[in-house]
C-alpha positions in Angstrom: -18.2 -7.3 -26.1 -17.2 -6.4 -29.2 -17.8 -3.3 -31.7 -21.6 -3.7 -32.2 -22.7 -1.2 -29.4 -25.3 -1.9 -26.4 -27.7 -0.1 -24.3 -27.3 -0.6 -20.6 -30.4 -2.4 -19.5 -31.0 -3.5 -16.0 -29.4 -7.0 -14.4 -27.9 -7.4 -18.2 -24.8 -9.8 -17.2 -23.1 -10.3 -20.0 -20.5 -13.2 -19.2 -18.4 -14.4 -16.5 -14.6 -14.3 -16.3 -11.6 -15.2 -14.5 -10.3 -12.5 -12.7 -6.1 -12.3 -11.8 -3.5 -10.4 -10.1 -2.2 -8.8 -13.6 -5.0 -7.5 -15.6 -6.6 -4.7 -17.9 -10.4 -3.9 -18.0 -11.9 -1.6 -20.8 -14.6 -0.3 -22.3 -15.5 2.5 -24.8 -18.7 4.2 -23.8 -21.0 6.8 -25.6 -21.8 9.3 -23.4 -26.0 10.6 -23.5 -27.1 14.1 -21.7 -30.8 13.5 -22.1 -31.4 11.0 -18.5 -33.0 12.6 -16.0 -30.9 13.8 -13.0 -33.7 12.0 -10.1 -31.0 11.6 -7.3 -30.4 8.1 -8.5 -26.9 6.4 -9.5 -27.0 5.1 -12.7 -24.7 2.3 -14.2 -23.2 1.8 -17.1 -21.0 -1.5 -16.3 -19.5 -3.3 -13.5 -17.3 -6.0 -12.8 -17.9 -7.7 -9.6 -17.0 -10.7 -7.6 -20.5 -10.9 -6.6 -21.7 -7.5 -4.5 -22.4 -4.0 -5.1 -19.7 -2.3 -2.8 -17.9 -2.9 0.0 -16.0 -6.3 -1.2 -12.7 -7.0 -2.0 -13.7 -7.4 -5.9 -17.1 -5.7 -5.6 -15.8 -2.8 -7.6 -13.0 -4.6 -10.1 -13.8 -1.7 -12.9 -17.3 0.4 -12.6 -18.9 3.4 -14.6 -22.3 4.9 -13.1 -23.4 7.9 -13.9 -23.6 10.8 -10.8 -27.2 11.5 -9.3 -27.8 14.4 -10.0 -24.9 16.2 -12.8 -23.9 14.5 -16.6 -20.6 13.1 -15.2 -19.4 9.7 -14.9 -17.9 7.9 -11.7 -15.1 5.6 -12.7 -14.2 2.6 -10.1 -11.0 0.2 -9.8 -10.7 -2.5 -6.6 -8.5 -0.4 -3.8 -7.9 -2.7 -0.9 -6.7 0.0 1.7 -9.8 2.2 1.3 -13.0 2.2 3.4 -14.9 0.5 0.5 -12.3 -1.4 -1.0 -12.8 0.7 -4.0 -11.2 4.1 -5.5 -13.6 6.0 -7.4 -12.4 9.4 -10.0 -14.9 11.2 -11.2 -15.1 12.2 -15.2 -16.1 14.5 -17.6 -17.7 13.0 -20.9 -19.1 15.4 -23.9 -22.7 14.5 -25.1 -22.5 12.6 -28.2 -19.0 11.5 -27.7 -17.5 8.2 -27.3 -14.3 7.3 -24.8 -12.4 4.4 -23.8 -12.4 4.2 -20.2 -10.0 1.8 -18.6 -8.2 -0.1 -15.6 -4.8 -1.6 -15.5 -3.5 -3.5 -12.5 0.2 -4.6 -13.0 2.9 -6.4 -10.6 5.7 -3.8 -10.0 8.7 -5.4 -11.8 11.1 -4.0 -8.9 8.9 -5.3 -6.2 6.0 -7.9 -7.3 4.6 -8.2 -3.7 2.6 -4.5 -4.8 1.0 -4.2 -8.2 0.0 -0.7 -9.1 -3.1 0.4 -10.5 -3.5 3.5 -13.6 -7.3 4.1 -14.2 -7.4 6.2 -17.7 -9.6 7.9 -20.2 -8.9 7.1 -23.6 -5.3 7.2 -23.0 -4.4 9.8 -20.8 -3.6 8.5 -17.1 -6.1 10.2 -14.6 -5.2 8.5 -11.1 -2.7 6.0 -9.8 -1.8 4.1 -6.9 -0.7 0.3 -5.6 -1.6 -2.4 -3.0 -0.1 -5.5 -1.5 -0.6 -7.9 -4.1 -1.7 -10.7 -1.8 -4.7 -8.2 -0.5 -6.3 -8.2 -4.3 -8.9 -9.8 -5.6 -8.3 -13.4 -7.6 -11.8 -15.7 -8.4 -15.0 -15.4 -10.6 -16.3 -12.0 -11.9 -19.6 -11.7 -13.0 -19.5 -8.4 -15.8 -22.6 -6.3 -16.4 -23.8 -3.7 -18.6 -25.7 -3.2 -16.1 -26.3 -4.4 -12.6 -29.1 -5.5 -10.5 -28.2 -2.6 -7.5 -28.7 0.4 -10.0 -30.8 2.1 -12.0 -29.4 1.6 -16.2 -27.7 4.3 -17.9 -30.0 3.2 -21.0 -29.2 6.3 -23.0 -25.6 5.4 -22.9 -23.9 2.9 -25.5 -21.0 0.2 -24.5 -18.7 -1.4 -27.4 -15.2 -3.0 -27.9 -15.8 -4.1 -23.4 -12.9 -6.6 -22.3 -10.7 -8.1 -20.2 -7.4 -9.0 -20.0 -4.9 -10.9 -17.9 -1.6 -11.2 -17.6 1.1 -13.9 -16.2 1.9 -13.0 -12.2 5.6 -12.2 -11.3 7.2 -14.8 -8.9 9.7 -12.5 -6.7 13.3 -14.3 -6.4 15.0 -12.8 -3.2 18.5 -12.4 -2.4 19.7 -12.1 0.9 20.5 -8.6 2.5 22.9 -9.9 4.7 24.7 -11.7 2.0 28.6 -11.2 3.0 28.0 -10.2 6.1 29.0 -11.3 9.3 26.7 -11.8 12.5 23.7 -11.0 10.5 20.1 -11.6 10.2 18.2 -11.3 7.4 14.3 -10.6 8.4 13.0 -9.8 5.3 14.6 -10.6 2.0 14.6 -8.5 -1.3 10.7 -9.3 -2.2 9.0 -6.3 -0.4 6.0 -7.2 1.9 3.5 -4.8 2.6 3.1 -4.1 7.0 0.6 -6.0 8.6 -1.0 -5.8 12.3 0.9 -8.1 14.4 3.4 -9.6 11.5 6.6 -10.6 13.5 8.8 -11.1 11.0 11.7 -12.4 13.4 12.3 -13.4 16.8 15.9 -12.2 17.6 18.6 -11.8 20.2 19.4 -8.3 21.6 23.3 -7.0 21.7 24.9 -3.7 22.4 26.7 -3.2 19.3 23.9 -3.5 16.3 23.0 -2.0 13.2 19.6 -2.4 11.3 18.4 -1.2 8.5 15.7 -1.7 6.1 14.3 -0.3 2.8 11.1 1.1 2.9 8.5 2.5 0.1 6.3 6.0 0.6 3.0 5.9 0.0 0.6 8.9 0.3 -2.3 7.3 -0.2 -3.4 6.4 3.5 -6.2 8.5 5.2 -4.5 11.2 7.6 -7.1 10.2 10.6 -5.1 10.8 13.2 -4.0 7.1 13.5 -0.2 6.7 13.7 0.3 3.7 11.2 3.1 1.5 11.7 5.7 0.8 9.0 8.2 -1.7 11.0 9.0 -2.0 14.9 11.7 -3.6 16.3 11.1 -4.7 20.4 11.9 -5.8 23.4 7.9 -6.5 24.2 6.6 -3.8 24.5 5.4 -0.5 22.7 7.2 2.6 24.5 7.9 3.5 27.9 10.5 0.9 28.1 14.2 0.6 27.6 14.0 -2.1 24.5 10.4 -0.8 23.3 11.7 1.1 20.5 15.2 -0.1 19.2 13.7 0.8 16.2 10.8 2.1 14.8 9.3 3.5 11.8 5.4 5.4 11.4 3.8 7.0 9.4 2.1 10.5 11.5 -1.4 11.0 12.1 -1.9 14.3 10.2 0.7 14.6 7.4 2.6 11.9 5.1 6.1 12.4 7.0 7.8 9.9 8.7 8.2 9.1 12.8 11.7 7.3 13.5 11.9 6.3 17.0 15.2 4.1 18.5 16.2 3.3 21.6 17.6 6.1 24.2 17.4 5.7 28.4 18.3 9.6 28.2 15.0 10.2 26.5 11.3 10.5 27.0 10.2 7.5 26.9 13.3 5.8 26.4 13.1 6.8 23.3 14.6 9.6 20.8 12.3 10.9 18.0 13.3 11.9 14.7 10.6 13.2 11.5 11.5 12.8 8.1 10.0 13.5 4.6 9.1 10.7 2.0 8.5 11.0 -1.2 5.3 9.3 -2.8 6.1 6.0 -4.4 9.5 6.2 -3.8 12.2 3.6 -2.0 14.5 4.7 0.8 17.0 3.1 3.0 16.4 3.6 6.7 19.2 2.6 9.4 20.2 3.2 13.1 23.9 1.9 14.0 24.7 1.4 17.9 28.3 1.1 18.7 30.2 1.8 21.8 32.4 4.8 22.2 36.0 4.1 21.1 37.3 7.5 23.1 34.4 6.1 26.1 33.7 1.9 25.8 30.9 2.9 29.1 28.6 4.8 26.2 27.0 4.1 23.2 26.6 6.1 20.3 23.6 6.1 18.0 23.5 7.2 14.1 20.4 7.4 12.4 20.4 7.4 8.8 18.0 8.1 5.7 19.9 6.9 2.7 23.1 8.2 3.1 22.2 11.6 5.0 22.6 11.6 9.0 19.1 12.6 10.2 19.6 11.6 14.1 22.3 11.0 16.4 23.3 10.9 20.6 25.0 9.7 22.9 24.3 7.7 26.2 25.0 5.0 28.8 25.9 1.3 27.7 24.1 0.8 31.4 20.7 1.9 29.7 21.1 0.1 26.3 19.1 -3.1 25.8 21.9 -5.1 25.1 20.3 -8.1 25.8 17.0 -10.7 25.8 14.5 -11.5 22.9 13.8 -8.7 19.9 11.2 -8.9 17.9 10.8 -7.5 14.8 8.0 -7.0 13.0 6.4 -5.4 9.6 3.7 -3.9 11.2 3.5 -3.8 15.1 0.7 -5.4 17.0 -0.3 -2.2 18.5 -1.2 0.5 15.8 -2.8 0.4 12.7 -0.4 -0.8 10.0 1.0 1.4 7.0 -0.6 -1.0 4.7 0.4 1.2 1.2 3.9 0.9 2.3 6.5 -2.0 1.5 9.0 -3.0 3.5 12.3 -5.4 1.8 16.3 -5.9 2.5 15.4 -5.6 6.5 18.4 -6.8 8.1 19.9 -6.5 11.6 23.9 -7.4 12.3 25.4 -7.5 15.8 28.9 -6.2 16.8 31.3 -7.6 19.2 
């Protein structure tokens, strides 16, 4: 749409276009005081892959206008929300125009997630970021305005479009490069966890280290679900000697990390440590085994964040799992995953 202003008027679809993993959606709207407030949601535009809500693509940009108070409700597709939507409510002025807008953009550091900035006019009101492979990519169908909805009629649309950009191909390199003994089980191009996504089917020992990066993300609902960031197994989930040679989740009630690893001495056969994260940023996570050069019949455990020790013990070779399958996997079959996380440069290296 270009500079000659419109008047929302119901089922008005004005095109269809191709939507992408890189894009910006914008419109400048003209905001009217004088509609009723009769309980009912009024639109002003939507871009949709076909449905109202609820769809991954239902709600690629949206602006209604609340029930029942002069303020709009902006909408940008969220895939690791209940409605696959994030919605921020805004202020307009009577008589005033704004540019609302969307833009959804591959992070250059890790193109698996794209990050989404929703803005009016140009000051950045909310953002967060999704597995890029969980967005939407097909047919939009753009309104001003939809079928579902009563028509913000009083309200005028101009200078409405949409724009793509070219997707990022991620080129890994190898975390293990010039390393002996070691496994590389996810490369530099961060995945985001998934139920059930083994990412390697590996060989136990009693001298080890792993270590992965891993991205915080604060946008999860605190449900009292423990989400799972990366597990590393010998089958099971806990309880076991092998279940948790190493683990990483994020806690039910807070945005803090739970970093479990293997230890016969503990509940569980486990040891438990907590760490903070900080939103949207990368950290290196790592748990070395080795066994005791003053004691060769224990092992010795480090836990690391970055460079900082954050756990550490002492116990039996005996009780290690120092042998049989390991599986390791972004996103273990048993919780919900940590879907707003990213996971790259998981590696594990044996010892003799």
């Amino acid at each position: 749409m270009n500079a000659c202003e419109i008047s929302p008027a119901p089922e008005n679809r004005i095109t269809r276009v191709d939507s992408a993993v890189n894009y910006k959606a914008s419109a400048e709207i003209f905001c009217a005081h004088n509609m009723p407030l009769n309980g009912a949601w009024k639109n002003v535009v939507q871009m949709t892959a076909g449905g109202d809500i609820g769809n991954i693509g239902d709600r690629t940009f949206a602006v209604y206008r609340y029930p029942s108070e002069n303020r709009m409700y902006m909408t940008v597709t969220d895939p690791n929300l209940n409605l696959k939507e994030k919605v921020m409510p805004v202020d307009c002025n009577e008589g005033e125009w704004n540019t609302y807008s969307v833009e959804v953009r591959q992070v250059d550091e890790s193109p698996m997630h794209v990050k989404y900035t929703m803005f009016q006019d140009d000051v950045e009101i909310f953002s967060s970021g999704y597995a890029a492979s969980s967005g939407y990519e097909g047919s939009l169908k753009v309104y001003a305005s939809n079928g579902w909805h009563e028509s913000a009629s009083e309200y005028s649309v101009r200078n409405f479009y949409f724009q793509t950009f070219d997707e990022v191909v991620c080129a890994g390199s190898d975390p293990c490069a010039g390393l002996a003994d070691c496994t590389s089980i996810i490369d530099s191009c961060a995945v985001s966890p998934q139920r059930g996504h083994l990412s390697a089917s590996l060989s136990a020992s009693l001298n080890f280290k792993a270590s992965a990066d891993v991205m915080c993300n604060h946008n999860m609902p605190l449900d009292g679900n423990w989400r799972n960031v990366l597990h590393m197994t010998g089958g099971g989930n806990v309880g076991n000697s092998g279940d948790r040679v190493f683990g990483i989740f994020r806690k039910t009630r807070e945005n803090q990390l739970y970093i479990a690893v293997n230890d016969p001495t503990g509940p569980n056969n486990e040891r438990v440590h907590s760490v903070d994260c900080n939103d949207g940023e990368w950290n290196n996570y790592s748990v070395e085994v080795r066994q005791s050069e003053e004691n060769p019949a224990n092992v010795k455990f480090m836990l690391k964040q970055d460079d900082t020790v954050v756990g550490e013990g002492e116990y039996p070779a005996s009780g290690a799992y120092s042998s049989g399958d390991l599986g390791a996997f972004a996103g273990s079959e048993w919780f919900k995953p940590a879907t707003s996380y990213y996971v790259k440069n998981f590696m594990y290296q044996t010892f003799e």
